[in-house]
PyMOL Python script that loads the backbone (N, CA, C, O; Angstrom):
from pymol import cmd

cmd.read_pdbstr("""\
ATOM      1  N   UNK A   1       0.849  -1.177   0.000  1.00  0.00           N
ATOM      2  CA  UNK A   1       0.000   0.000   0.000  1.00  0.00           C
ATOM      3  C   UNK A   1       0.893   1.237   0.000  1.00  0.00           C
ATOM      4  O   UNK A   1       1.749   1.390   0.871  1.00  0.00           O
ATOM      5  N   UNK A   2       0.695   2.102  -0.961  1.00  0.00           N
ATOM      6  CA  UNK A   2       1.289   3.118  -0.892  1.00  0.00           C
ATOM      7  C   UNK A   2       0.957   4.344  -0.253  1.00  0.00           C
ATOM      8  O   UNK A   2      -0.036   4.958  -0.643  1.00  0.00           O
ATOM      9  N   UNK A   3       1.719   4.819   0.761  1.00  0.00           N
ATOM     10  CA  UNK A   3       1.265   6.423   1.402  1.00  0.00           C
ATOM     11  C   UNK A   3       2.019   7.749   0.222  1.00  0.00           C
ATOM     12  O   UNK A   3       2.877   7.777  -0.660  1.00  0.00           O
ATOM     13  N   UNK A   4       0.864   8.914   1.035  1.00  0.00           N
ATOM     14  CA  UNK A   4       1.296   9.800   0.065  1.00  0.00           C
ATOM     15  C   UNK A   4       1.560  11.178   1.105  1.00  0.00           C
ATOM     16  O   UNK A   4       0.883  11.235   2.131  1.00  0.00           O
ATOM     17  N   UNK A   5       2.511  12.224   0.823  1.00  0.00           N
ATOM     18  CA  UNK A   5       2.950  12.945   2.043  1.00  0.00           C
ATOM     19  C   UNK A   5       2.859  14.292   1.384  1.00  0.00           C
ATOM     20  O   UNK A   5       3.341  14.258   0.252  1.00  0.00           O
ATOM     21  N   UNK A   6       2.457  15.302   1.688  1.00  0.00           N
ATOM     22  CA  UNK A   6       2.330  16.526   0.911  1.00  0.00           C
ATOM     23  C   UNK A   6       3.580  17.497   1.755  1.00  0.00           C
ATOM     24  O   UNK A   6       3.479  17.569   2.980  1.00  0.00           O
ATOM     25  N   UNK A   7       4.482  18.066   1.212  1.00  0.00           N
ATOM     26  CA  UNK A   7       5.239  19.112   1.876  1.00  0.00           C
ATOM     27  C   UNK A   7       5.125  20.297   1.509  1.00  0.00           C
ATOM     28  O   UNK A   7       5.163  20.465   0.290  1.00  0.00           O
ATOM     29  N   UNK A   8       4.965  21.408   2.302  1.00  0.00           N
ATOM     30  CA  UNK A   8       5.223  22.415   1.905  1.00  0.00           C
ATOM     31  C   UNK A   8       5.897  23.062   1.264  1.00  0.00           C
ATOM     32  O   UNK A   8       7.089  23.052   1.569  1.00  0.00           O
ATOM     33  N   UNK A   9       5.419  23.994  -0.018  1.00  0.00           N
ATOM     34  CA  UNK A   9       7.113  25.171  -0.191  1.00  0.00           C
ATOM     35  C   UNK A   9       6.582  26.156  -0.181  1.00  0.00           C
ATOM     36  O   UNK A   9       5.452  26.242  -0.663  1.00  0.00           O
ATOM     37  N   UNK A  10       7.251  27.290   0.401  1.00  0.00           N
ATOM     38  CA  UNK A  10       7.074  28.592   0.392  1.00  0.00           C
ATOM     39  C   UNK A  10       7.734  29.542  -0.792  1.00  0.00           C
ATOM     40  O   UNK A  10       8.886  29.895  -0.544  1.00  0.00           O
ATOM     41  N   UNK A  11       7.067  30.098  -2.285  1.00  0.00           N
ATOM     42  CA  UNK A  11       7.496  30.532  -3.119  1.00  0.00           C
ATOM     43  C   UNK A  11       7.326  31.807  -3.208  1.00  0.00           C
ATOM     44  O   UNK A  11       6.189  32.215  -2.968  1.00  0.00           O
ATOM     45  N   UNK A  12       8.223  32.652  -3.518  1.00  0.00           N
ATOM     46  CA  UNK A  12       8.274  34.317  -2.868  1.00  0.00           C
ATOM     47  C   UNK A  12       9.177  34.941  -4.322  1.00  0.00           C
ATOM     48  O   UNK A  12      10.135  34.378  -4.852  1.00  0.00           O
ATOM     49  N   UNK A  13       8.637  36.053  -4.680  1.00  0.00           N
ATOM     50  CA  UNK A  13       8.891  36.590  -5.769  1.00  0.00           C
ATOM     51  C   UNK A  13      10.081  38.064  -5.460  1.00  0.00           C
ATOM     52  O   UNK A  13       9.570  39.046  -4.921  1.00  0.00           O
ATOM     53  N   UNK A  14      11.272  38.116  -5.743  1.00  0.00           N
ATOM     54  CA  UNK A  14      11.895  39.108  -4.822  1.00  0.00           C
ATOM     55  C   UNK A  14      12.090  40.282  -6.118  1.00  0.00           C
ATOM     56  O   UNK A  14      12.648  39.858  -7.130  1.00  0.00           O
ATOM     57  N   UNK A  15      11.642  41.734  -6.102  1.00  0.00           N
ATOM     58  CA  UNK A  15      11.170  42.575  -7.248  1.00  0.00           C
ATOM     59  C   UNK A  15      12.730  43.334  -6.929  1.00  0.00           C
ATOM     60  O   UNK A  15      12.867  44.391  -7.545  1.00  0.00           O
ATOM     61  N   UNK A  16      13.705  43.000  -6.203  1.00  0.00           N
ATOM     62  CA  UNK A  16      14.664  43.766  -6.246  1.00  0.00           C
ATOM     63  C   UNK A  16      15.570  43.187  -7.204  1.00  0.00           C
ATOM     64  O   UNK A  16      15.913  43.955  -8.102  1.00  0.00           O
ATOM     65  N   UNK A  17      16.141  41.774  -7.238  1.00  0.00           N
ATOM     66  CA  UNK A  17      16.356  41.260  -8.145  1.00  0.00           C
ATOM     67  C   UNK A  17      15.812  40.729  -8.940  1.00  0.00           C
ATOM     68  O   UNK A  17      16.333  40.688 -10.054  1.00  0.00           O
ATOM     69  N   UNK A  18      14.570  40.114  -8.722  1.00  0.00           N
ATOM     70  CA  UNK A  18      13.896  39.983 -10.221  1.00  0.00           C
ATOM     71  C   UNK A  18      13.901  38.464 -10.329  1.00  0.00           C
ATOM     72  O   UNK A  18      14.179  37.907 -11.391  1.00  0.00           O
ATOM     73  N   UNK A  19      13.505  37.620  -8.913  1.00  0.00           N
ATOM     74  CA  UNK A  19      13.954  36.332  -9.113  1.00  0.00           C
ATOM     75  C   UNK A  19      13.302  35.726  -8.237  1.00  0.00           C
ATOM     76  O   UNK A  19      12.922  36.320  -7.228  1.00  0.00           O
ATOM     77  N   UNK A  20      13.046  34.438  -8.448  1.00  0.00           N
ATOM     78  CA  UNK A  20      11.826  33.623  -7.176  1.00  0.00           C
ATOM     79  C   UNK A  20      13.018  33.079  -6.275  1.00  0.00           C
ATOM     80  O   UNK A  20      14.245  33.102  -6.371  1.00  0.00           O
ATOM     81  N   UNK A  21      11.952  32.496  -5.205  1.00  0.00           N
ATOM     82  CA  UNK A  21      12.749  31.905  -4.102  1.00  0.00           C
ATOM     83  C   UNK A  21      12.086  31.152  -3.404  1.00  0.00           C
ATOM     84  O   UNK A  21      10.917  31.505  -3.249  1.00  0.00           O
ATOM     85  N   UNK A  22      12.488  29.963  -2.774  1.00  0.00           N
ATOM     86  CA  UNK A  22      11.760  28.928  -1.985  1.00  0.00           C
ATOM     87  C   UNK A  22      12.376  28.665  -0.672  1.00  0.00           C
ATOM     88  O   UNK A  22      13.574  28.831  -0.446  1.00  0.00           O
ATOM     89  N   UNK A  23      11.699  28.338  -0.001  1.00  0.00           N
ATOM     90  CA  UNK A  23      11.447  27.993   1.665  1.00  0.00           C
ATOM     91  C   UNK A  23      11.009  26.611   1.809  1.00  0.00           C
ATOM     92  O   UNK A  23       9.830  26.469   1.484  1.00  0.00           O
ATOM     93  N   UNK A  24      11.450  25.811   2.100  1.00  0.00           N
ATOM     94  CA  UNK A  24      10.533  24.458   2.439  1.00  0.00           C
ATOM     95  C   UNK A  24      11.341  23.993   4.432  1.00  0.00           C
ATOM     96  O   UNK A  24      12.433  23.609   4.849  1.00  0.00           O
ATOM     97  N   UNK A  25      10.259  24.275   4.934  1.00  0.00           N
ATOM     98  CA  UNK A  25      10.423  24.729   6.415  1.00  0.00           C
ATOM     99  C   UNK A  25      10.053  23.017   7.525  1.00  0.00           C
ATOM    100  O   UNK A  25       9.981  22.765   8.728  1.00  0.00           O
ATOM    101  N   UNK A  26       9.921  22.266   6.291  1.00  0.00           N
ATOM    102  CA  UNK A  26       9.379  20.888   7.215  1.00  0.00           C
ATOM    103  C   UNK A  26      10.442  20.236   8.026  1.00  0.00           C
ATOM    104  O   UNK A  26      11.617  20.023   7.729  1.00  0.00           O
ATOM    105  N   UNK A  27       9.857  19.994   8.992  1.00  0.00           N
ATOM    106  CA  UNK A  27      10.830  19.183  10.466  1.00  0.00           C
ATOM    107  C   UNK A  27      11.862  20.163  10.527  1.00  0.00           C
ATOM    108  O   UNK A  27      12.866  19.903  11.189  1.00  0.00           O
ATOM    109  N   UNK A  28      11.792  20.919  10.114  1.00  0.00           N
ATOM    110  CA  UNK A  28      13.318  21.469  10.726  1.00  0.00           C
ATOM    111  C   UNK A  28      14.281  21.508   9.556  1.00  0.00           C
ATOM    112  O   UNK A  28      15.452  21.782   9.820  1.00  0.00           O
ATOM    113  N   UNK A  29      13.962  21.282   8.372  1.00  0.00           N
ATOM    114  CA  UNK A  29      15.129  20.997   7.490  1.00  0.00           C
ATOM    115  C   UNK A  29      15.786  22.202   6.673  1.00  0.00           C
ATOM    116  O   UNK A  29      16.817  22.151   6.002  1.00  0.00           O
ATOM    117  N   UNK A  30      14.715  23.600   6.946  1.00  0.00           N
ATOM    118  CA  UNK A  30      15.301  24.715   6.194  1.00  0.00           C
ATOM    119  C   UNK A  30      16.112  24.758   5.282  1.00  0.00           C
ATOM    120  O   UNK A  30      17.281  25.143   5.272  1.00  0.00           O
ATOM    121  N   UNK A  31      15.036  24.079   3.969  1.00  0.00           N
ATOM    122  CA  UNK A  31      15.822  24.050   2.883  1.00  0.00           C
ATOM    123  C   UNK A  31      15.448  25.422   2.107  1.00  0.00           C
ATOM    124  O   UNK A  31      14.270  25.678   1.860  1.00  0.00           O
ATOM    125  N   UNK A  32      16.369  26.184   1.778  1.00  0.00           N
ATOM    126  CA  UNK A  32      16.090  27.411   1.106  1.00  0.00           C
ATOM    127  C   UNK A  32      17.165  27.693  -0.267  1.00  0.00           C
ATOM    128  O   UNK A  32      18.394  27.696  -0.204  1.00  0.00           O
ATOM    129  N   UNK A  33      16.507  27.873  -1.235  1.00  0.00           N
ATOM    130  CA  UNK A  33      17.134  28.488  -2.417  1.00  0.00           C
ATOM    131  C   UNK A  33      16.481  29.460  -2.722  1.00  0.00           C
ATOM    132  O   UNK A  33      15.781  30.123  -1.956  1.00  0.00           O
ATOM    133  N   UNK A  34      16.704  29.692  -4.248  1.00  0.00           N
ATOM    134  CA  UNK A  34      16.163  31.246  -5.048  1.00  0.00           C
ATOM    135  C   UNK A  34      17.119  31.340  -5.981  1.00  0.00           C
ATOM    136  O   UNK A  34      17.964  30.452  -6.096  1.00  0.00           O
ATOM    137  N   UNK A  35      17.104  32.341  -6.698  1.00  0.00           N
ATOM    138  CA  UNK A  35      18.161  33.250  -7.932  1.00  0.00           C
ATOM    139  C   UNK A  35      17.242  32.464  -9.402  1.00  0.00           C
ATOM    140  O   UNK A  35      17.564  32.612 -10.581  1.00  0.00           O
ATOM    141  N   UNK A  36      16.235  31.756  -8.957  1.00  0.00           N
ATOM    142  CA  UNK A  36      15.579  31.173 -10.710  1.00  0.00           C
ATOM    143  C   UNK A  36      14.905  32.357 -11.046  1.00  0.00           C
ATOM    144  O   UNK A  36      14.630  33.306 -10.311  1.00  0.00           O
ATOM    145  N   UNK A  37      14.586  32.137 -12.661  1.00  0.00           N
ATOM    146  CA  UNK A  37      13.629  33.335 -13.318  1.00  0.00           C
ATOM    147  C   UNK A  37      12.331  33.411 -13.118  1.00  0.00           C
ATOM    148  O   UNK A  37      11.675  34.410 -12.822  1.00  0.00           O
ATOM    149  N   UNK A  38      11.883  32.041 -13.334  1.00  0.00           N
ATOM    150  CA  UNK A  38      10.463  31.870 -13.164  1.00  0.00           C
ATOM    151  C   UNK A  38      10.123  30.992 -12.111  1.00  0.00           C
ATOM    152  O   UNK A  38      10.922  30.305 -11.475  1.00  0.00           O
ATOM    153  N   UNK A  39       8.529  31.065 -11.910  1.00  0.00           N
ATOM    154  CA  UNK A  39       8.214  29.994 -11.390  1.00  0.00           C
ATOM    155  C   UNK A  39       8.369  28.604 -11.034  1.00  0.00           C
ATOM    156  O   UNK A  39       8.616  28.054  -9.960  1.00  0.00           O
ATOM    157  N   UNK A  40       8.103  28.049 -12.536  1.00  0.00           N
ATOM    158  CA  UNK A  40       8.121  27.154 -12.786  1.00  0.00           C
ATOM    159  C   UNK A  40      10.265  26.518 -12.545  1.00  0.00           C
ATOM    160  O   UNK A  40      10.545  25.370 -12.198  1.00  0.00           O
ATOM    161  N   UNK A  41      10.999  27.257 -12.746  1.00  0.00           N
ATOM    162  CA  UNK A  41      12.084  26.561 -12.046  1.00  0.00           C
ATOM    163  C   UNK A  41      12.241  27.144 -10.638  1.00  0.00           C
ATOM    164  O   UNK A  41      13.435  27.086 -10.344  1.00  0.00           O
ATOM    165  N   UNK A  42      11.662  27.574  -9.850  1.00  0.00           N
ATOM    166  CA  UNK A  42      11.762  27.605  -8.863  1.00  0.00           C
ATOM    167  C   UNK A  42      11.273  26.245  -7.763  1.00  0.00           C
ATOM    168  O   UNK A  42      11.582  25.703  -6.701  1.00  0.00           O
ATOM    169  N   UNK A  43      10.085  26.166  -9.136  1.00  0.00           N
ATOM    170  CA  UNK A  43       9.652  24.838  -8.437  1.00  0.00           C
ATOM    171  C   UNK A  43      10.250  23.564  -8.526  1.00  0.00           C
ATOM    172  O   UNK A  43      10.208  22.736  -7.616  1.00  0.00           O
ATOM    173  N   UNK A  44      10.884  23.376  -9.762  1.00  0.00           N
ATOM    174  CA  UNK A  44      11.785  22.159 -10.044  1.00  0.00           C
ATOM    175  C   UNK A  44      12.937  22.086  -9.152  1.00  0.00           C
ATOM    176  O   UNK A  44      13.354  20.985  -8.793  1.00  0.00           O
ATOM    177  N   UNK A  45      13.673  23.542  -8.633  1.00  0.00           N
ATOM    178  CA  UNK A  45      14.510  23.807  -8.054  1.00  0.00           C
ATOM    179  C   UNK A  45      14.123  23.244  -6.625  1.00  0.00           C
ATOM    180  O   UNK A  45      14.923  22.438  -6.151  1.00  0.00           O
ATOM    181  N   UNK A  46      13.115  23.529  -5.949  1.00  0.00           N
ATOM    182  CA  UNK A  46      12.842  22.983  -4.968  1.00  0.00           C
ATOM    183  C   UNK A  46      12.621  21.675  -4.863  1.00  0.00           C
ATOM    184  O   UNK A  46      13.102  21.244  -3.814  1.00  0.00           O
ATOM    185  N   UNK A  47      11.902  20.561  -5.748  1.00  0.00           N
ATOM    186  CA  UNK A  47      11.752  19.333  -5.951  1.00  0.00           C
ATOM    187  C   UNK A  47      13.101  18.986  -5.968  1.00  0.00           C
ATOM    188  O   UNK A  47      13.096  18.409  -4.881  1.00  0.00           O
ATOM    189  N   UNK A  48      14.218  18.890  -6.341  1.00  0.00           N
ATOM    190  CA  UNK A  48      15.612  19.001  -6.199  1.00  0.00           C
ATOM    191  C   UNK A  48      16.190  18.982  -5.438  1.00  0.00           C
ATOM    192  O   UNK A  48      17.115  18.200  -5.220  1.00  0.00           O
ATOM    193  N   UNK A  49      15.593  20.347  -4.435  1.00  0.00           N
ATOM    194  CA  UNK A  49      16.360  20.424  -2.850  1.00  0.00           C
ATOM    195  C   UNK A  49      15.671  19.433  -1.824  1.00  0.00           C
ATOM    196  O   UNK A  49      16.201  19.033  -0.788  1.00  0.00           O
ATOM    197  N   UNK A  50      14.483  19.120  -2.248  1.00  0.00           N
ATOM    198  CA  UNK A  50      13.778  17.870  -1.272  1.00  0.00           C
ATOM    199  C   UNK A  50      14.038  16.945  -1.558  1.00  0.00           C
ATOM    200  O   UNK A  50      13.970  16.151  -0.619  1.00  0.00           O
ATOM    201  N   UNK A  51      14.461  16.369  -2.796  1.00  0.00           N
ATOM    202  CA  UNK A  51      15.222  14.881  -2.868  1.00  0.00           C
ATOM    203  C   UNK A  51      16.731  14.330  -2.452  1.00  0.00           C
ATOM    204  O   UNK A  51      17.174  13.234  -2.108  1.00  0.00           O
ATOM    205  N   UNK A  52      17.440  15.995  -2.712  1.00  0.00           N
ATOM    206  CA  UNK A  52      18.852  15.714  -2.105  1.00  0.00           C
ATOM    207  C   UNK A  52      18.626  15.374  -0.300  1.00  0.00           C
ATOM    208  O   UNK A  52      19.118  14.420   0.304  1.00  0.00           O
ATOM    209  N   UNK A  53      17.647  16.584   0.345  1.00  0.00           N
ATOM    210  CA  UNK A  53      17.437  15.788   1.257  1.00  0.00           C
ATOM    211  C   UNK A  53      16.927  14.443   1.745  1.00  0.00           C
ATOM    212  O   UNK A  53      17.190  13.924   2.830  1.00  0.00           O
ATOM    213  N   UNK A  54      16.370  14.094   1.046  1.00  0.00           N
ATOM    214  CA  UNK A  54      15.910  12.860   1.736  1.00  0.00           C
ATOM    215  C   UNK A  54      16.525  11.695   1.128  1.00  0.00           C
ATOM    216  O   UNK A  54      16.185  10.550   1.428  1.00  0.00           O
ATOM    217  N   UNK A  55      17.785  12.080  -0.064  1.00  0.00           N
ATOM    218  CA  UNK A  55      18.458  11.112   0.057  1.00  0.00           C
ATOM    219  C   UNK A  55      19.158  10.097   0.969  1.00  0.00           C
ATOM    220  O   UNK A  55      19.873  10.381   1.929  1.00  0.00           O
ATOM    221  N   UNK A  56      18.816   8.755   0.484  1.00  0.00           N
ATOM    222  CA  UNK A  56      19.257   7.666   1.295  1.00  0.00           C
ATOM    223  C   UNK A  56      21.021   7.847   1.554  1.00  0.00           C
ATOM    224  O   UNK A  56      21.754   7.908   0.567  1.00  0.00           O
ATOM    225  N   UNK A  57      21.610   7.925   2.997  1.00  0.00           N
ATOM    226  CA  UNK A  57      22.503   7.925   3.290  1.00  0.00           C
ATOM    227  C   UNK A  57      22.901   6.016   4.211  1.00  0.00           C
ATOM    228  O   UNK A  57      22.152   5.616   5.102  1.00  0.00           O
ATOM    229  N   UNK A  58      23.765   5.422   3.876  1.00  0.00           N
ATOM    230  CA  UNK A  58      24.013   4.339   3.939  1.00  0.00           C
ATOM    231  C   UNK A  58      23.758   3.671   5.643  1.00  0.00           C
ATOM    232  O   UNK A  58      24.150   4.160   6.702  1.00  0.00           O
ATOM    233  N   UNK A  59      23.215   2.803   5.485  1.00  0.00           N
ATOM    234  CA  UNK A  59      22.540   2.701   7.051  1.00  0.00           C
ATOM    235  C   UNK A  59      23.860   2.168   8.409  1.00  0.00           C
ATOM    236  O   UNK A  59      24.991   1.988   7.958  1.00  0.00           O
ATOM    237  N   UNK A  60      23.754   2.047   9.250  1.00  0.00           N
ATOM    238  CA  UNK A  60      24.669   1.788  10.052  1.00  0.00           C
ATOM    239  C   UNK A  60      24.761   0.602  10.199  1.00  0.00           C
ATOM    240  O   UNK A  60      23.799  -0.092  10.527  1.00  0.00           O
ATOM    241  N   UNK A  61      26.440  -0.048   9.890  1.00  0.00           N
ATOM    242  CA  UNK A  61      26.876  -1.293  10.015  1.00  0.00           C
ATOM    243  C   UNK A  61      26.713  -2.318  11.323  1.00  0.00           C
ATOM    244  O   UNK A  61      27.480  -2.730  12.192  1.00  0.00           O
ATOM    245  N   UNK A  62      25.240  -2.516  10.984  1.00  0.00           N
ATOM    246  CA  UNK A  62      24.825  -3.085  12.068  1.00  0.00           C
ATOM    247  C   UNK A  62      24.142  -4.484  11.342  1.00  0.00           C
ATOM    248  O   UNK A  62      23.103  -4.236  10.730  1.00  0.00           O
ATOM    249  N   UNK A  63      24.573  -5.897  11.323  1.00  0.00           N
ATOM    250  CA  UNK A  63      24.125  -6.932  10.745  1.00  0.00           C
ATOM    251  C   UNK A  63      22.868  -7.424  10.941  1.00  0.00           C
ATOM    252  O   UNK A  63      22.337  -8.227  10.174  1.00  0.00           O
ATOM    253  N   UNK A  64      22.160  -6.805  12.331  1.00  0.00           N
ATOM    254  CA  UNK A  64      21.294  -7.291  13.012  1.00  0.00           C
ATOM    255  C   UNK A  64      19.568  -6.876  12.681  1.00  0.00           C
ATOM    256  O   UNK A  64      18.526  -7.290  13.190  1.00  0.00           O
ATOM    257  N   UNK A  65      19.798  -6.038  11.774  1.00  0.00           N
ATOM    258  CA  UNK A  65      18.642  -4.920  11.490  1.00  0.00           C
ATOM    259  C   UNK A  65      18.284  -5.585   9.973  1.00  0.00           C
ATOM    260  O   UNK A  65      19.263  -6.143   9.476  1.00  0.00           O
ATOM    261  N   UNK A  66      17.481  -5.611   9.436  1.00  0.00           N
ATOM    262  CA  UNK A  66      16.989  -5.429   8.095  1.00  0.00           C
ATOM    263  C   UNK A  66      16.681  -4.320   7.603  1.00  0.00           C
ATOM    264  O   UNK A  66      15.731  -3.695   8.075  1.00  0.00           O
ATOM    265  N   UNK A  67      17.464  -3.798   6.478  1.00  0.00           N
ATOM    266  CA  UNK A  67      17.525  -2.609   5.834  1.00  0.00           C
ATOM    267  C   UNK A  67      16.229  -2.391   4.872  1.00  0.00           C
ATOM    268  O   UNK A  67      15.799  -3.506   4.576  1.00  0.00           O
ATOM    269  N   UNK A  68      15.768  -1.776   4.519  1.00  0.00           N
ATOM    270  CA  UNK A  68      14.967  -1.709   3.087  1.00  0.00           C
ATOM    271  C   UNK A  68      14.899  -0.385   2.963  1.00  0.00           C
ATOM    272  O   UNK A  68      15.084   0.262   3.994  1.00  0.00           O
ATOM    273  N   UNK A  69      14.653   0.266   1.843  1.00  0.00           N
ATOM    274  CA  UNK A  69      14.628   1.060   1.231  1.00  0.00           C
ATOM    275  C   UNK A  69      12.980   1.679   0.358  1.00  0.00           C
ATOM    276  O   UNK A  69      12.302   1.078  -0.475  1.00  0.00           O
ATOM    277  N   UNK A  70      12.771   3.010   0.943  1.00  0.00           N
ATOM    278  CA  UNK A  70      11.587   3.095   0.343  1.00  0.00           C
ATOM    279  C   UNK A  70      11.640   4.277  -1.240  1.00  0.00           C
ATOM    280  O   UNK A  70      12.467   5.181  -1.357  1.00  0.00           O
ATOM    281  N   UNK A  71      10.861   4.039  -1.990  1.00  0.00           N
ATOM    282  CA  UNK A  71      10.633   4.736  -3.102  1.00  0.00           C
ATOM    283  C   UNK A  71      10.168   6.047  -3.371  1.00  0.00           C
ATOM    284  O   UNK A  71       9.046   6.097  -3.876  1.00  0.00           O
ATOM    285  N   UNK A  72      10.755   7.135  -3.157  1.00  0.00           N
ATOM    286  CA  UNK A  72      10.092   8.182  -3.180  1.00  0.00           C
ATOM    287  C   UNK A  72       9.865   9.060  -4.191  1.00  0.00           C
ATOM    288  O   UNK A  72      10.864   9.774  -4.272  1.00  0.00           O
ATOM    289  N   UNK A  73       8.895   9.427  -5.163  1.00  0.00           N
ATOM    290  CA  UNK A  73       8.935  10.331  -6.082  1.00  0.00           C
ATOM    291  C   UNK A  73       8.639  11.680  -5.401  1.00  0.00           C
ATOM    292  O   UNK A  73       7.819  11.764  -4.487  1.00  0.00           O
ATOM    293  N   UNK A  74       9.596  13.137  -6.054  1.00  0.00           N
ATOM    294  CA  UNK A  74       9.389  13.966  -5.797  1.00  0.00           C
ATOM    295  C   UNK A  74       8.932  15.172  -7.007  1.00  0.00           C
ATOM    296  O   UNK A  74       9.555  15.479  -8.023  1.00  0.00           O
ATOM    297  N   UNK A  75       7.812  15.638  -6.571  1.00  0.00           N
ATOM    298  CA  UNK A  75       7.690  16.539  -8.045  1.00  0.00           C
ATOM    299  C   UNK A  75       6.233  16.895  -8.319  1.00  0.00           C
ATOM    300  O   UNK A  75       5.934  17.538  -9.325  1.00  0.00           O
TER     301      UNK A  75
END
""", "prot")
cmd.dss("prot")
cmd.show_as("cartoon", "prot")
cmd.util.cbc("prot")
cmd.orient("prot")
């Protein structure tokens, strides 16, 4: 059964430079970019910064645990 998780982004238009910017504020992870033209890569830009986070980092060498790995699409 598959779950589905909605995250926030906060997309903000800055008229001094002339460029979007994102906020994604969940658990604590303050992922923040900006400097894209439009929207639309602001948003890809952020789908980007939420997958690097939640990239899988290698689990601890512990024999005793069963590892698995879950599938996440972001976008």
């Amino acid at each position: 059964m598959a779950s589905v998780a909605r995250i926030p982004v906060r997309f903000s238009y800055e008229d001094r430079t002339q460029d979007w910017h994102f906020v994604v504020e969940q658990h604590g992870w303050g992922v923040v970019g900006g400097g894209q033209s439009t929207l639309a890569e602001a948003r890809l830009a952020a789908a980007e910064a939420v997958a690097v986070a939640l990239e899988a980092r290698p689990p601890l060498d512990d024999d005793q645990d069963e590892v698995e790995y879950l599938n996440v699409a972001v976008g």
